[in-house]
C-alpha positions in Angstrom: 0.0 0.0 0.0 1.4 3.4 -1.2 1.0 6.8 1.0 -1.1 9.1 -1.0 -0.1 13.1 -0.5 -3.4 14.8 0.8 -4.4 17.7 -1.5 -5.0 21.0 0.7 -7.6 22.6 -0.9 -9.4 25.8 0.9 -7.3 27.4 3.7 -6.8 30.3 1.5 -9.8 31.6 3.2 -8.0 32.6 6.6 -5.3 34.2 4.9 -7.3 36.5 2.1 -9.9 37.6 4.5 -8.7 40.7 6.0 -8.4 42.0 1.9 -11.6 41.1 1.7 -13.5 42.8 4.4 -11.1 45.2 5.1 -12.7 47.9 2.8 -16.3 47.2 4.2 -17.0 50.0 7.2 -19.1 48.1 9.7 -20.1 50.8 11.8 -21.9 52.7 7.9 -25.3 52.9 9.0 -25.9 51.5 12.3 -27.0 54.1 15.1 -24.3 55.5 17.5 -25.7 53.9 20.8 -24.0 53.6 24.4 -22.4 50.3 24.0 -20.5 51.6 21.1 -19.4 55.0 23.2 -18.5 52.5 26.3 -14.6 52.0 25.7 -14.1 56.0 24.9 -16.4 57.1 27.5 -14.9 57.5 30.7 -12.1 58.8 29.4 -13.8 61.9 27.7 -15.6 62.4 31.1 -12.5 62.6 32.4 -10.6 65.0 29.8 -13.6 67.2 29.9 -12.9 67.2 33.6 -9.7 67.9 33.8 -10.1 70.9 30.9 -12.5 72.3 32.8 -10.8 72.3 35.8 -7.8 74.0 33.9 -9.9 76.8 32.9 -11.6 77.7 36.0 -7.8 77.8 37.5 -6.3 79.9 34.6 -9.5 82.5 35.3 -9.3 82.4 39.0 -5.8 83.7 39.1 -3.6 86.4 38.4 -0.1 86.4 38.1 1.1 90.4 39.8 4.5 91.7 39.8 5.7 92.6 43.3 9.2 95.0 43.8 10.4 93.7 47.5 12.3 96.0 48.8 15.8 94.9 50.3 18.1 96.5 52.6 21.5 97.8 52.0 24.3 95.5 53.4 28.1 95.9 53.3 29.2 99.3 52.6 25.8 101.1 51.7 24.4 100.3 54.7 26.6 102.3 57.0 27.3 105.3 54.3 24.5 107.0 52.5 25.5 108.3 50.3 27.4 105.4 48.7 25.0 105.5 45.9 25.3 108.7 44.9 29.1 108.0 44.6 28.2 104.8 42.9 26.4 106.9 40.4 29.0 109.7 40.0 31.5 106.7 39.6 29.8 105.4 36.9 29.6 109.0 34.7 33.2 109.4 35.2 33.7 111.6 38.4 36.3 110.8 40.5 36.1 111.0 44.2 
């Protein structure tokens, strides 16, 4: 008795059938309900949250300039009028 090869006839059916029905748009035509919004959902909730959240902050506050006045150390704290003779130093007056 002799082996006979089998013949593989139709598998080409798993491999072709993403070319296929690749092209064909499953969701043309059928209603947008709340099982098809259930894996996006929460997370919009929570980005619309969050933005939200944002904006209130970014209108609630205001960002002010403030000068803070130091005191003098070293030198111009014990002579005043250091500055002046800064100043004068700097047009080009000797003292």
């Amino acid at each position: 008795m002799q082996a006979v090869p089998l013949k593989r006839t139709g598998c080409c059916r798993c491999a072709t059938s993403s070319i296929f029905f690749s092209e064909i748009d499953r969701s043309e035509g059928r209603p947008l309900t709340l099982q098809r919004w259930r894996p996006w959902l929460p997370g919009a909730l929570i980005a619309a949250v969050l933005a939200a959240l944002f904006l209130w902050v970014v209108s609630k506050s205001e960002w002010v300039d403030e000068d803070v006045p130091r005191r003098p150390a070293g030198e111009a704290a014990l002579d005043d009028l250091y500055v002046l003779g800064r100043v004068l130093q700097g047009v080009g007056v000797k003292r």
